[in-house]
Backbone and ligand atoms as CSV (ligand in chain L), in Angstrom:
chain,resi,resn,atom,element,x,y,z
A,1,UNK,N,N,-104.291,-42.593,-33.136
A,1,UNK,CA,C,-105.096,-43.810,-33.232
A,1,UNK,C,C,-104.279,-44.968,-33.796
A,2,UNK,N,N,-103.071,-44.556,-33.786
A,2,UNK,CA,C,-101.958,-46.175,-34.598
A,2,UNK,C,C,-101.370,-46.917,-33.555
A,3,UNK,N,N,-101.980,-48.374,-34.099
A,3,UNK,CA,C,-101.916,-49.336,-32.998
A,3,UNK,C,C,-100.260,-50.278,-33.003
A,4,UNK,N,N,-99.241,-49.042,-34.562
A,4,UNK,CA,C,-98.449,-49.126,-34.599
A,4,UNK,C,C,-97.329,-49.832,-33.104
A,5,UNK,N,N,-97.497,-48.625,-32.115
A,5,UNK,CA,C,-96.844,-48.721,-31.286
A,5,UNK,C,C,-97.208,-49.545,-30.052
A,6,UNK,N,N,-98.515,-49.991,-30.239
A,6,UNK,CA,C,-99.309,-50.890,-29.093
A,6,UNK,C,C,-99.925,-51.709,-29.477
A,7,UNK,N,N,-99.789,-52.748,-28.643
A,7,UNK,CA,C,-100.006,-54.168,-29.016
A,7,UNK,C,C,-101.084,-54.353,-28.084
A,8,UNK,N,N,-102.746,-53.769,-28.627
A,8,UNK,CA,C,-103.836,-53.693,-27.305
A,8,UNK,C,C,-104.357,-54.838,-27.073
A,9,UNK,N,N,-103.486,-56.185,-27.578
A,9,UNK,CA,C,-104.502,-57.643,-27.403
A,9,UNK,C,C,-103.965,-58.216,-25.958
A,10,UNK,N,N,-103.102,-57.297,-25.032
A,10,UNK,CA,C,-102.766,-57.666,-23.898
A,10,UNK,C,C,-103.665,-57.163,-22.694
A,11,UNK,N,N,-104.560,-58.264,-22.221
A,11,UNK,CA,C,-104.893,-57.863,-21.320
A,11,UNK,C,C,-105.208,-58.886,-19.958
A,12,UNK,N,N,-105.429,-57.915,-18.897
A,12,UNK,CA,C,-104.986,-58.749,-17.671
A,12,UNK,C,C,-107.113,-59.170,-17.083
A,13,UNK,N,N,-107.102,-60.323,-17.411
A,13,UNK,CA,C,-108.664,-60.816,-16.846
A,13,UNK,C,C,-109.105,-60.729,-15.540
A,14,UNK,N,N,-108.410,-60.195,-14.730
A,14,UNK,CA,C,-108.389,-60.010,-13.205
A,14,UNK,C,C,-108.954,-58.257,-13.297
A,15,UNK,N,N,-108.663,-57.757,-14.238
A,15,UNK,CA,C,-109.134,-56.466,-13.691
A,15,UNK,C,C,-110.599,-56.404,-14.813
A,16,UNK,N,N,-111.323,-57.634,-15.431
A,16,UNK,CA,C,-112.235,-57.294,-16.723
A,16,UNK,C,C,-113.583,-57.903,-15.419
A,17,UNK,N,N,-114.496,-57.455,-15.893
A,17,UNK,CA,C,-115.602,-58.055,-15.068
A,17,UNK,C,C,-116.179,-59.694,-15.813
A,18,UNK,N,N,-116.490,-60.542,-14.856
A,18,UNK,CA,C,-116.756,-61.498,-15.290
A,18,UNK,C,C,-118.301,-62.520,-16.470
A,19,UNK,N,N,-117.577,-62.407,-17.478
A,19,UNK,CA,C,-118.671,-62.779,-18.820
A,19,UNK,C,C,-119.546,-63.449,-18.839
A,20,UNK,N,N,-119.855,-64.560,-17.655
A,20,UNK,CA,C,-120.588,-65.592,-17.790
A,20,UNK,C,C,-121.880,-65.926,-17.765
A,21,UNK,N,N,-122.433,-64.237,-17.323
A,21,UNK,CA,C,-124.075,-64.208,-16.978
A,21,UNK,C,C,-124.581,-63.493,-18.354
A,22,UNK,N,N,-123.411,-63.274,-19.329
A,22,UNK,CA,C,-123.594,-62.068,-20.519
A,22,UNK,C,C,-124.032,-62.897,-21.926
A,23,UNK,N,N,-124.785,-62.405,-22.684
A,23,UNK,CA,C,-124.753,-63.269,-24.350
A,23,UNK,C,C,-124.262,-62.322,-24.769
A,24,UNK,N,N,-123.671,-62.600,-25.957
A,24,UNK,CA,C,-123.317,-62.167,-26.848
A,24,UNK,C,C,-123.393,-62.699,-28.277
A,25,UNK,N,N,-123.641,-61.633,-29.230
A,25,UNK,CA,C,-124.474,-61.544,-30.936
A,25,UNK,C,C,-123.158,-61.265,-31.521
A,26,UNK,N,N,-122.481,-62.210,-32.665
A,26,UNK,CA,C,-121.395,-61.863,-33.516
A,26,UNK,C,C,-121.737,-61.865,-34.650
A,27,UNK,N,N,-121.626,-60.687,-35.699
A,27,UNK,CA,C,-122.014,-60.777,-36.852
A,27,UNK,C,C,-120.652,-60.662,-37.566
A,28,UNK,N,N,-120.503,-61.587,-38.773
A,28,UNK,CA,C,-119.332,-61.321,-39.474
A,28,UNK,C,C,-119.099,-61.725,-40.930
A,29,UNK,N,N,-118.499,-60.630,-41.442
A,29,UNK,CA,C,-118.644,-60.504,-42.857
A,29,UNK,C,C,-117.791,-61.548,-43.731
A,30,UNK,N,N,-118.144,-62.083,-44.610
A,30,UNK,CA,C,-117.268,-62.838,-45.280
A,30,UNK,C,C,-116.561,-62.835,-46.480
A,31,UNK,N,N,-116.929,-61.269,-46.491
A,31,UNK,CA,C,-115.652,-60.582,-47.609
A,31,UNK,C,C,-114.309,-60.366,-46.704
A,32,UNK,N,N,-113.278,-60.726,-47.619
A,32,UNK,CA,C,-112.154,-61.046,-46.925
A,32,UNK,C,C,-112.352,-62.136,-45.822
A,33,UNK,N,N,-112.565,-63.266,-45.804
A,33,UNK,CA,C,-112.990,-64.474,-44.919
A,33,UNK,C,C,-111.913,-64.430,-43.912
A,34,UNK,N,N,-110.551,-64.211,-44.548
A,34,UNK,CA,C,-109.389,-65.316,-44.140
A,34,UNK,C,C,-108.520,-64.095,-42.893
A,35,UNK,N,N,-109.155,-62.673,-43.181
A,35,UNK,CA,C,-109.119,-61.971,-42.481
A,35,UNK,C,C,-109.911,-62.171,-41.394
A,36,UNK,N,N,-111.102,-62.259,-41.590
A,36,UNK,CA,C,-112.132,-62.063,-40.447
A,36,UNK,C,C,-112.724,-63.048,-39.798
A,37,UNK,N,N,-112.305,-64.844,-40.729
A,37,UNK,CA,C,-112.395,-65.558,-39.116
A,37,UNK,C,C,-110.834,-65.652,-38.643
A,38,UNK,N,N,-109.827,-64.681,-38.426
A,38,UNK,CA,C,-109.181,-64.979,-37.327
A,38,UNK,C,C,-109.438,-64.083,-36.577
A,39,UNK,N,N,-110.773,-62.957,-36.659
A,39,UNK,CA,C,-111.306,-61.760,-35.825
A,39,UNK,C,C,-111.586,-62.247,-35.103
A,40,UNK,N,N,-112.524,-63.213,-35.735
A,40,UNK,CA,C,-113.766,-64.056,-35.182
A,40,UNK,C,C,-113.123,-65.100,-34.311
A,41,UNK,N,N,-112.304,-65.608,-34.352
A,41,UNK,CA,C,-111.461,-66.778,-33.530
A,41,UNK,C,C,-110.608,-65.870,-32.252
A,42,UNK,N,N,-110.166,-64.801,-32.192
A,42,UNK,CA,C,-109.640,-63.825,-31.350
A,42,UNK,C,C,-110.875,-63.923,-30.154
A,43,UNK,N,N,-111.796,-63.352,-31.163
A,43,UNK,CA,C,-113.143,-62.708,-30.420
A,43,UNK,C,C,-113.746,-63.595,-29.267
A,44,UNK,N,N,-113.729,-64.760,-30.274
A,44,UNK,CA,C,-114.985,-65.807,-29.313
A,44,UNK,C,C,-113.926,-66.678,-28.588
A,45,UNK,N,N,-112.490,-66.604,-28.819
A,45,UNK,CA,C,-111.218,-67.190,-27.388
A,45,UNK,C,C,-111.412,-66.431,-26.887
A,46,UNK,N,N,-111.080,-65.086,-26.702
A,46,UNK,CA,C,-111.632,-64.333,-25.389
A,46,UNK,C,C,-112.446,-64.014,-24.709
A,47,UNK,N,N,-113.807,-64.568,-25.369
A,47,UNK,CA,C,-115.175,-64.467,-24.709
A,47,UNK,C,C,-114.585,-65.698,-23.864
A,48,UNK,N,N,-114.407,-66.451,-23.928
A,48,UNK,CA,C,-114.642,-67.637,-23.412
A,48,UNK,C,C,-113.728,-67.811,-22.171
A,49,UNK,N,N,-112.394,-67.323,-22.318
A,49,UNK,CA,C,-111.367,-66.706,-21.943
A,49,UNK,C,C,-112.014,-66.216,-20.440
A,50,UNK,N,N,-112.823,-65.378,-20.741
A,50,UNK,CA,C,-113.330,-64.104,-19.283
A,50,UNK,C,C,-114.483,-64.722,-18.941
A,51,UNK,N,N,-115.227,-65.881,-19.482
A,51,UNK,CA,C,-115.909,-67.085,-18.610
A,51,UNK,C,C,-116.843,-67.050,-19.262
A,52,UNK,N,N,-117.504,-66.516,-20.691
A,52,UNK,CA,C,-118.506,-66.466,-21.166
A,52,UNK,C,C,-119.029,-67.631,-21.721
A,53,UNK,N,N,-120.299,-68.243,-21.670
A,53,UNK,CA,C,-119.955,-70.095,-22.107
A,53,UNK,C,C,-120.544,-69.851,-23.495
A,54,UNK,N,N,-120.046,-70.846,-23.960
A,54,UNK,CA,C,-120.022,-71.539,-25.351
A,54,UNK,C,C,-121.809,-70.843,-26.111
A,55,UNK,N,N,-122.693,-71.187,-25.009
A,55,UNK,CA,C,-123.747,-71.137,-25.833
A,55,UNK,C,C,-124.737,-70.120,-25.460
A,56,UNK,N,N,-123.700,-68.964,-25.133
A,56,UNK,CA,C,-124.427,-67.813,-25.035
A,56,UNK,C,C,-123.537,-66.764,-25.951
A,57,UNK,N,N,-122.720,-67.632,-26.955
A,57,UNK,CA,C,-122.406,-66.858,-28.035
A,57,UNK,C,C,-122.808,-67.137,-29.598
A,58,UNK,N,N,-123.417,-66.381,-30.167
A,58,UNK,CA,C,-124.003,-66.620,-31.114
A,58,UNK,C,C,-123.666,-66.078,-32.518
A,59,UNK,N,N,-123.150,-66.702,-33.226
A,59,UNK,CA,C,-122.359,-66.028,-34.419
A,59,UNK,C,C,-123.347,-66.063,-35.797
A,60,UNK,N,N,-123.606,-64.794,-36.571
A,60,UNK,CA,C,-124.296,-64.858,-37.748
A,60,UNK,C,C,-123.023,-64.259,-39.158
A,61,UNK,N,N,-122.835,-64.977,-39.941
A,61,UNK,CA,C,-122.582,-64.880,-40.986
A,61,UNK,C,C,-123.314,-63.583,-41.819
A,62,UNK,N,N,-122.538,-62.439,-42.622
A,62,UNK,CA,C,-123.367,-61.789,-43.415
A,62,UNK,C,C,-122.301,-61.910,-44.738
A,63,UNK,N,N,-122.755,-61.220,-45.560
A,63,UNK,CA,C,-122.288,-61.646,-47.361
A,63,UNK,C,C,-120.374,-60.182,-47.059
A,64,UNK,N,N,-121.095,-59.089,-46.777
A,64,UNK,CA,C,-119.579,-57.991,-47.021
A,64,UNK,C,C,-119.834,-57.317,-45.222
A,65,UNK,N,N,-118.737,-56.032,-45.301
A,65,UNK,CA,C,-119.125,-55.389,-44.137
A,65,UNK,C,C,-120.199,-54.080,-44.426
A,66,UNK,N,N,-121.042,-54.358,-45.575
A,66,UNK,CA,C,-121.687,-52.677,-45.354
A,66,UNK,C,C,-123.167,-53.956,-44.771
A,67,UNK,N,N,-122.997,-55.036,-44.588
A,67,UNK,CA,C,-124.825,-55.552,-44.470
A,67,UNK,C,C,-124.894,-56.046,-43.076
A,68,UNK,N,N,-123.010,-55.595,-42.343
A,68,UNK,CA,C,-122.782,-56.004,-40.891
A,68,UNK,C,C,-124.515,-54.570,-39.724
A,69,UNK,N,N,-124.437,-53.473,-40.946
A,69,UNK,CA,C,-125.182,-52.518,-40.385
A,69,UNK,C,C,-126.887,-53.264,-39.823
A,70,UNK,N,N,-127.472,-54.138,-40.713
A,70,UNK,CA,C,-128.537,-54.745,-40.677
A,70,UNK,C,C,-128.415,-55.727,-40.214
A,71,UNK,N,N,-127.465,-56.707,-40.014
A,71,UNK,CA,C,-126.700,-58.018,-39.151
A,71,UNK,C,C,-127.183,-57.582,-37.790
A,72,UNK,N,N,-126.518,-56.345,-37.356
A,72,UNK,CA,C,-126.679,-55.779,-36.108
A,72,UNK,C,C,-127.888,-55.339,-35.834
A,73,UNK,N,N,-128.824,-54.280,-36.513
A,73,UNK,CA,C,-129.459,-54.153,-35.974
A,73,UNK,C,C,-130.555,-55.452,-36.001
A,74,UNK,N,N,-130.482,-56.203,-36.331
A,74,UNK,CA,C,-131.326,-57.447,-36.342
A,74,UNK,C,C,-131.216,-57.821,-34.802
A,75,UNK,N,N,-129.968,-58.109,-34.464
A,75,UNK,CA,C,-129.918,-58.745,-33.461
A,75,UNK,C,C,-129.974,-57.555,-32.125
A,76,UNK,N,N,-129.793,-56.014,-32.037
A,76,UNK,CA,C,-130.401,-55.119,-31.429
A,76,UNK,C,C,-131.263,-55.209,-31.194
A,77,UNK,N,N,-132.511,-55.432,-32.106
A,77,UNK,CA,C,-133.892,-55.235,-32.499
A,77,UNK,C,C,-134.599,-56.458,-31.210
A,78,UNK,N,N,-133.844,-57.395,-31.019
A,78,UNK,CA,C,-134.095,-58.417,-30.087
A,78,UNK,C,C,-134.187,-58.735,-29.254
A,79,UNK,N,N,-133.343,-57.774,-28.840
A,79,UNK,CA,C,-133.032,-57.246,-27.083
A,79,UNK,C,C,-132.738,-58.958,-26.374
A,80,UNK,N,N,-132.101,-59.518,-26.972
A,80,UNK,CA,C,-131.785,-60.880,-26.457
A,80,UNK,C,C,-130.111,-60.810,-25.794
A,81,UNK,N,N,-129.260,-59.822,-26.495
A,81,UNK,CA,C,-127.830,-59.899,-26.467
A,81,UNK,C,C,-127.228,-58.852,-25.440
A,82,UNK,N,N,-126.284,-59.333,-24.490
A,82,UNK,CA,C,-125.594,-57.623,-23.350
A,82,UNK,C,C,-124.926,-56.916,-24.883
A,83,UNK,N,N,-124.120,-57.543,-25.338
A,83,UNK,CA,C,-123.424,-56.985,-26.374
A,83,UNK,C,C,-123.177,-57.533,-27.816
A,84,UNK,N,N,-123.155,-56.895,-28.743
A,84,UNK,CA,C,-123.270,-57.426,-29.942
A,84,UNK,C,C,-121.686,-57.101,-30.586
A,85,UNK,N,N,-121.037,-57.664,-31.394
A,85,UNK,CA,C,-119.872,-57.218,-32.037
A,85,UNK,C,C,-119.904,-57.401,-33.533
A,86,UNK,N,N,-119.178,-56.618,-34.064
A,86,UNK,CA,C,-119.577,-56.719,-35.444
A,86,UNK,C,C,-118.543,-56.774,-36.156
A,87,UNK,N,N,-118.003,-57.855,-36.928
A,87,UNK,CA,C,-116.653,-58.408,-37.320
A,87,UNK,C,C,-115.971,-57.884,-39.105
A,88,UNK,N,N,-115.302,-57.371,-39.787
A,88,UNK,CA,C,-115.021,-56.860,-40.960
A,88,UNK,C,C,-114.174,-56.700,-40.837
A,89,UNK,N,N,-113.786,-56.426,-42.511
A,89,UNK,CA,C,-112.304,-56.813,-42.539
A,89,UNK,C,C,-112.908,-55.454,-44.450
A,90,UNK,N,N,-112.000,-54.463,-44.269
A,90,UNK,CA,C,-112.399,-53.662,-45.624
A,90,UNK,C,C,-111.053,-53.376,-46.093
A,91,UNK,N,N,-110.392,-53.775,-47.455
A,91,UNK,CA,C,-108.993,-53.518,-47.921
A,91,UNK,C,C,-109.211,-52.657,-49.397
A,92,UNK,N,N,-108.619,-51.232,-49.193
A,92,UNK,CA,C,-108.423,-50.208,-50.442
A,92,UNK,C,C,-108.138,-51.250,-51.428
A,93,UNK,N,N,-109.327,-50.597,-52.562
A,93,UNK,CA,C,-108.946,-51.054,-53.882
A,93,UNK,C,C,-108.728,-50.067,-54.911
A,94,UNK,N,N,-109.568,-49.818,-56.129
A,94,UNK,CA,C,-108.546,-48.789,-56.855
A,94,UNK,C,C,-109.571,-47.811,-56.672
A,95,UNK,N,N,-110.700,-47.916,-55.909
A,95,UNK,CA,C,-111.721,-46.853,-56.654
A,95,UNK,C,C,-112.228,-46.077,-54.970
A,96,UNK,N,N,-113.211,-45.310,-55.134
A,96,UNK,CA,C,-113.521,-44.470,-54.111
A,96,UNK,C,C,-114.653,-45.585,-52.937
A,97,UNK,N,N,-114.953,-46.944,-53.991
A,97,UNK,CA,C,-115.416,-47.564,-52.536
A,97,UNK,C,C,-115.237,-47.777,-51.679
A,98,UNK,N,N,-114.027,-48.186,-51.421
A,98,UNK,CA,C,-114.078,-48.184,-49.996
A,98,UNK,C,C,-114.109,-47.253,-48.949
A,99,UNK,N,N,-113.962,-46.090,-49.391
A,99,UNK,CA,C,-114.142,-44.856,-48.080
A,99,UNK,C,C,-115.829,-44.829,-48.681
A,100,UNK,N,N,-116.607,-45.372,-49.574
A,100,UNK,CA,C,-118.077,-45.515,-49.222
A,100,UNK,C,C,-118.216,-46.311,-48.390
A,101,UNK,N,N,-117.719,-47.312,-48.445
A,101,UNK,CA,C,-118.125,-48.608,-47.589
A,101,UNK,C,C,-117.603,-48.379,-46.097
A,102,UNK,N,N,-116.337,-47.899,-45.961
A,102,UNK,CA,C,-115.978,-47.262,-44.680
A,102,UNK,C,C,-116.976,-46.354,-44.096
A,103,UNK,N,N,-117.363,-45.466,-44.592
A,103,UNK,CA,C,-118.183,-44.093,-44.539
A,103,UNK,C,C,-119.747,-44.773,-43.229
A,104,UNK,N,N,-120.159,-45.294,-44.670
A,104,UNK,CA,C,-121.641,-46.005,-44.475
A,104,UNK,C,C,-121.645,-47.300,-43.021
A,105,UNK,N,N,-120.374,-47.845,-43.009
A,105,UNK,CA,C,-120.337,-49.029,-42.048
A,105,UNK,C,C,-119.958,-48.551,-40.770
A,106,UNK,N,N,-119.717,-47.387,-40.613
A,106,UNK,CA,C,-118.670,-46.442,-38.642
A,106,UNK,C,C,-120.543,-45.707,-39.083
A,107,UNK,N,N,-120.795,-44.781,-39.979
A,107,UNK,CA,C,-121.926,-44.334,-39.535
A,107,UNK,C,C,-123.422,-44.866,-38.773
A,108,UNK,N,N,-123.599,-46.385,-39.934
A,108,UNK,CA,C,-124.527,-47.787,-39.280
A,108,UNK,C,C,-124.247,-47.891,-38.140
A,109,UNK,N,N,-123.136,-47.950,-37.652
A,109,UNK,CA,C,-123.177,-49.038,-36.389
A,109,UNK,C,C,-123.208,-47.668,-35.408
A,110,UNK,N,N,-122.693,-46.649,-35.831
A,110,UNK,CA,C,-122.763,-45.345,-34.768
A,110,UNK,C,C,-124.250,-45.714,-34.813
A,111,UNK,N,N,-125.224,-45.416,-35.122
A,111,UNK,CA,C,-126.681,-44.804,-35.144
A,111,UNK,C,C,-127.193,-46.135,-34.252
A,112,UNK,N,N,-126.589,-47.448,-34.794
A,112,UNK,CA,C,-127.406,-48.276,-34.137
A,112,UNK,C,C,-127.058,-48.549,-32.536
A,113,UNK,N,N,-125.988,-47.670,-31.416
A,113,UNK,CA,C,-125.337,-47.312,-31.038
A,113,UNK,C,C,-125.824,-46.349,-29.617
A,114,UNK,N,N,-126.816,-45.518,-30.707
A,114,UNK,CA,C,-127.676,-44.551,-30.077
A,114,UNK,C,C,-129.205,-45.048,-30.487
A,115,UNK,N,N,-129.983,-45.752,-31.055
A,115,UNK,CA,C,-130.905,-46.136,-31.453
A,115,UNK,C,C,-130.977,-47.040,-30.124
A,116,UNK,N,N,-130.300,-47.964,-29.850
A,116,UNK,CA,C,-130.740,-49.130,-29.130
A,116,UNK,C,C,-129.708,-49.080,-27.760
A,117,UNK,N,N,-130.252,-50.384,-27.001
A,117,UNK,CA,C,-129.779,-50.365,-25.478
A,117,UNK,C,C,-128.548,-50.888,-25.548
A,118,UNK,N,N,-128.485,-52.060,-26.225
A,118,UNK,CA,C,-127.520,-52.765,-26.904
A,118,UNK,C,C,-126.157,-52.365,-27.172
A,119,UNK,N,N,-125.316,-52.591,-26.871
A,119,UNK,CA,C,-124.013,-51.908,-27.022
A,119,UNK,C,C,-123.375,-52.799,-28.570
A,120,UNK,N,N,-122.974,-51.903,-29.084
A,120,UNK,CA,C,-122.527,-52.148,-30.640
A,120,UNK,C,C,-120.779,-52.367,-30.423
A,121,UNK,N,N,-120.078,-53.284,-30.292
A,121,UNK,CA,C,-118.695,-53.512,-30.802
A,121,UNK,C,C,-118.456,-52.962,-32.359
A,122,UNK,N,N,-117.368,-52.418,-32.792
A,122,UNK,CA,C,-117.149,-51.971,-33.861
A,122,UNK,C,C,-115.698,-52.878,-33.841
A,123,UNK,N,N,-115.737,-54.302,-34.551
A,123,UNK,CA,C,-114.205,-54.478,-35.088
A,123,UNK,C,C,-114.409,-54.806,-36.621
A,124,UNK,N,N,-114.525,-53.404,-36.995
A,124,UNK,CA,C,-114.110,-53.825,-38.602
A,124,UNK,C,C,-112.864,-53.085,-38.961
A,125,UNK,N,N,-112.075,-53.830,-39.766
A,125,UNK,CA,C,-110.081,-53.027,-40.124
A,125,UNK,C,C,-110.980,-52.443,-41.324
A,126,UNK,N,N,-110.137,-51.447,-41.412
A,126,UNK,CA,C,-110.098,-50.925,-42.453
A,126,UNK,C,C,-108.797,-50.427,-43.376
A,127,UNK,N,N,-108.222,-51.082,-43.909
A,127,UNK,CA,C,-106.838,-51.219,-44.439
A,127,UNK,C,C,-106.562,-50.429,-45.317
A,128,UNK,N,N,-105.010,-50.205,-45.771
A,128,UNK,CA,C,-104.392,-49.873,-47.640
A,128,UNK,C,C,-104.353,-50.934,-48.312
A,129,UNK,N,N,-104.103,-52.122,-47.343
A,129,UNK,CA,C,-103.503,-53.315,-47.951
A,129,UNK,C,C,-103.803,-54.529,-47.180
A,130,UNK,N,N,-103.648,-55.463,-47.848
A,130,UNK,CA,C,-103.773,-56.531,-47.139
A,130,UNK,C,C,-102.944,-57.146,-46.186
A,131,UNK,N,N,-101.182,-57.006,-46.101
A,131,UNK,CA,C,-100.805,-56.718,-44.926
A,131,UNK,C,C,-101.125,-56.357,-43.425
A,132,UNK,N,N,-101.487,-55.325,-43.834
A,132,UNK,CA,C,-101.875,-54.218,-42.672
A,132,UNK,C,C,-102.851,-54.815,-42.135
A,133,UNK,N,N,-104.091,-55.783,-42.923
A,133,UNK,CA,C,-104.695,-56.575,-42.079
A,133,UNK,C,C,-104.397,-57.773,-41.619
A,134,UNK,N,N,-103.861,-58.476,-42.406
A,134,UNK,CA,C,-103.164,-59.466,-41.345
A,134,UNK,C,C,-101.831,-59.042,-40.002
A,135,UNK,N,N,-101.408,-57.615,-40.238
A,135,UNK,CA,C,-100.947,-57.199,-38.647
A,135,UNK,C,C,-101.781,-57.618,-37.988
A,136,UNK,N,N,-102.915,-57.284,-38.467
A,136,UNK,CA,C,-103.952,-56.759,-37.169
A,136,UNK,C,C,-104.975,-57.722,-36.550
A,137,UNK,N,N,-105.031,-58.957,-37.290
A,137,UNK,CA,C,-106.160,-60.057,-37.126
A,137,UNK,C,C,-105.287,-61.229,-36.688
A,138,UNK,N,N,-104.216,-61.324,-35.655
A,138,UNK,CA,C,-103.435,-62.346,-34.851
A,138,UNK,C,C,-101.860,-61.927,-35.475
A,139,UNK,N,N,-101.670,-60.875,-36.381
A,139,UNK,CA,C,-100.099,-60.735,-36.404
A,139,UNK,C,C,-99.318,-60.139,-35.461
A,140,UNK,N,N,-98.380,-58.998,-36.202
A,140,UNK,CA,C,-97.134,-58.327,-35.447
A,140,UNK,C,C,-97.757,-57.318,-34.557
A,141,UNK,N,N,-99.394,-56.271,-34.828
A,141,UNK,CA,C,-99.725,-55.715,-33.721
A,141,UNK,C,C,-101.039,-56.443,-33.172
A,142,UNK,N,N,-101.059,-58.053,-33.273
A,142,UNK,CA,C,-102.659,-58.046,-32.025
A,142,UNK,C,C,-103.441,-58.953,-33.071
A,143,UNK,N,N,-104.101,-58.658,-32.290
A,143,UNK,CA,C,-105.875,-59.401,-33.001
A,143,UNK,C,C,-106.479,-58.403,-32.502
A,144,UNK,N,N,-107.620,-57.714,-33.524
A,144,UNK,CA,C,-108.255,-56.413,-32.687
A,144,UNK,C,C,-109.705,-57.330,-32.696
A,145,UNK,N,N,-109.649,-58.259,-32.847
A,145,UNK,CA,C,-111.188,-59.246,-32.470
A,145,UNK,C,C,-110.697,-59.781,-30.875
A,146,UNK,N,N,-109.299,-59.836,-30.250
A,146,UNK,CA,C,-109.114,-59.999,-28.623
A,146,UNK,C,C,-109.956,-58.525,-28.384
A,147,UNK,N,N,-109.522,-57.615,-29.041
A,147,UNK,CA,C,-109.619,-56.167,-28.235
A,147,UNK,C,C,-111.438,-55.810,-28.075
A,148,UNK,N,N,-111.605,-56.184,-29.362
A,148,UNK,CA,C,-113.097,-56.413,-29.671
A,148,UNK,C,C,-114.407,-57.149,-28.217
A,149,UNK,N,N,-113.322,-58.200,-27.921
A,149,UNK,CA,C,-114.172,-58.983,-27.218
A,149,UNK,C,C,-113.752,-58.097,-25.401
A,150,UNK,N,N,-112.653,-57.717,-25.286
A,150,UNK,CA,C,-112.765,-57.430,-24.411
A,150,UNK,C,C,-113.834,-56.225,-24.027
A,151,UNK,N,N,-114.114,-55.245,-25.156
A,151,UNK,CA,C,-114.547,-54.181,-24.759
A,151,UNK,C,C,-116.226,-54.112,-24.686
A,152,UNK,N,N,-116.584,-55.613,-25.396
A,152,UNK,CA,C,-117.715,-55.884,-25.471
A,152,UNK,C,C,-118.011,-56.649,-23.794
A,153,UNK,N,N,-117.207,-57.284,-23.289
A,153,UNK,CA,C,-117.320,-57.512,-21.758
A,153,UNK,C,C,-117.610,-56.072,-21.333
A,154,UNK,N,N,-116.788,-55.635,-21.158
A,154,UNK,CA,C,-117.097,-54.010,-20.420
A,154,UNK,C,C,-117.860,-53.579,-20.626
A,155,UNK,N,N,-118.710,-53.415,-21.938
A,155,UNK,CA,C,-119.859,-52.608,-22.059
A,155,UNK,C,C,-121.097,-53.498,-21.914
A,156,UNK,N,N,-121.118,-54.835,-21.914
A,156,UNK,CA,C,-122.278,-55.751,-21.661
A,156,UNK,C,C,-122.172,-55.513,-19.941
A,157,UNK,N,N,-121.160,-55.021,-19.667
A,157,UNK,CA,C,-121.260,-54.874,-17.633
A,157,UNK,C,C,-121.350,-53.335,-17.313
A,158,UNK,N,N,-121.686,-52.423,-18.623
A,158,UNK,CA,C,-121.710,-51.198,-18.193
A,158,UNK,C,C,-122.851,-50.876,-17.255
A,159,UNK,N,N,-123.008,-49.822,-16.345
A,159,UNK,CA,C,-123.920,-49.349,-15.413
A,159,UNK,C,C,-124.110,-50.371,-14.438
A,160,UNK,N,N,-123.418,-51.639,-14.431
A,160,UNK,CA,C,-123.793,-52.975,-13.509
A,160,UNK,C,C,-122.879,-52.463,-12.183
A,161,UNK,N,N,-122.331,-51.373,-11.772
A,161,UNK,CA,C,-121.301,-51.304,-10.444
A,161,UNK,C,C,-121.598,-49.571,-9.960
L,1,DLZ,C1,C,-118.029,-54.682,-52.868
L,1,DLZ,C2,C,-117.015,-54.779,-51.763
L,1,DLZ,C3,C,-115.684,-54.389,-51.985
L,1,DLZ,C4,C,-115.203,-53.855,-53.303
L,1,DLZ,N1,N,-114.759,-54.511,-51.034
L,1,DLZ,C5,C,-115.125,-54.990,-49.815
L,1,DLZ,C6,C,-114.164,-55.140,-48.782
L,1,DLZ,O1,O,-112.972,-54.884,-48.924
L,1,DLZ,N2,N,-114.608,-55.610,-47.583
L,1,DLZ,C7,C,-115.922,-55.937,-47.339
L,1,DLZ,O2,O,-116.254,-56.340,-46.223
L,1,DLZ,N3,N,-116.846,-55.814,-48.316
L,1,DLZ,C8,C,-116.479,-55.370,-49.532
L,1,DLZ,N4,N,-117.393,-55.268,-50.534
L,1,DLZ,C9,C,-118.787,-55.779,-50.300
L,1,DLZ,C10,C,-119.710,-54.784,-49.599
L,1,DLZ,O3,O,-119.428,-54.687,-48.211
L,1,DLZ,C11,C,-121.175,-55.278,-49.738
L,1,DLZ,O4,O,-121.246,-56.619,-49.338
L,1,DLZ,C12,C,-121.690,-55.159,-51.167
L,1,DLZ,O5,O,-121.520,-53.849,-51.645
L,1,DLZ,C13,C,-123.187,-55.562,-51.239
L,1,DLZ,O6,O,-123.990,-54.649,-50.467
């Protein structure tokens, strides 16, 4: 699963199905901000990128990533969105929270996943360090908020072919 060796923010828009009939629900946490709006800036250039317009993307602000679980299902609950993505950014500190907060935030969004029609994007990092997230949010491997958005195209066009 190390994105060490791959750089997955490359992708070719000719082979993605086209975004423009799709909404999309962004929820994103604003612990670690400086991490997660360049998720969020990845995310919604490549929506836009694969033709999705401006105002069928809808971004909600939440306080950390464990309240991204209720962010989402809010906007599940609505049945307004093809796909929802859910933006975080979680960096080890000295104590056992964060594999709570890890734990609780892959389990949320799993359930809400299988609960609803709604397809759940999962881009939250989960780091050692703060490095390791800025690799990953426009550095040396990617923006995983490009990768984010692409996969949320695909699954807002799933069963459509
Ligand atoms: C409390 C906390 C800590 C210590 N670390 C992070 C983090 O690295 N990333 C993140 O998104 N949120 C963190 N939080 C906040 C929790 O996600 C949550 O907002 C609070 O526990 C309140 O429910």
């Amino acid at each position: 699963m190390s994105t060490k060796d791959k750089n997955l923010s490359h992708f070719d828009k000719h082979n993605l199905p086209d975004a423009g009939t799709f909404r999309f629900g962004i929820v994103v946490s604003q612990w670690n901000s400086h991490i997660t709006h360049n998720l969020l800036k990845g995310a919604v250039d490549t929506l836009l990128e694969l033709g999705a317009r401006p105002d069928r993307i809808n971004c909600f602000d939440v306080p950390g990533s464990f309240e991204l679980i209720h962010g989402a299902n809010q906007l599940c609950k609505g049945e307004i969105f093809n796909a929802v993505i859910v933006i975080g950014s979680v960096i080890r500190g000295e104590t056992a929270h964060f594999d709570y907060i890890c734990q609780g935030v892959t389990e949320g969004i799993k359930d809400l996943n299988i609960k609803y029609n709604t397809p759940v994007i999962f881009c939250v990092l989960t780091d050692d360090n703060e490095q390791q997230a800025l690799d990953r949010s426009g550095g040396k491997y990617g923006n995983k908020g490009v990768e984010a958005a692409v996969a949320a195209v695909q699954m807002a066009n799933f069963g459509n072919h």
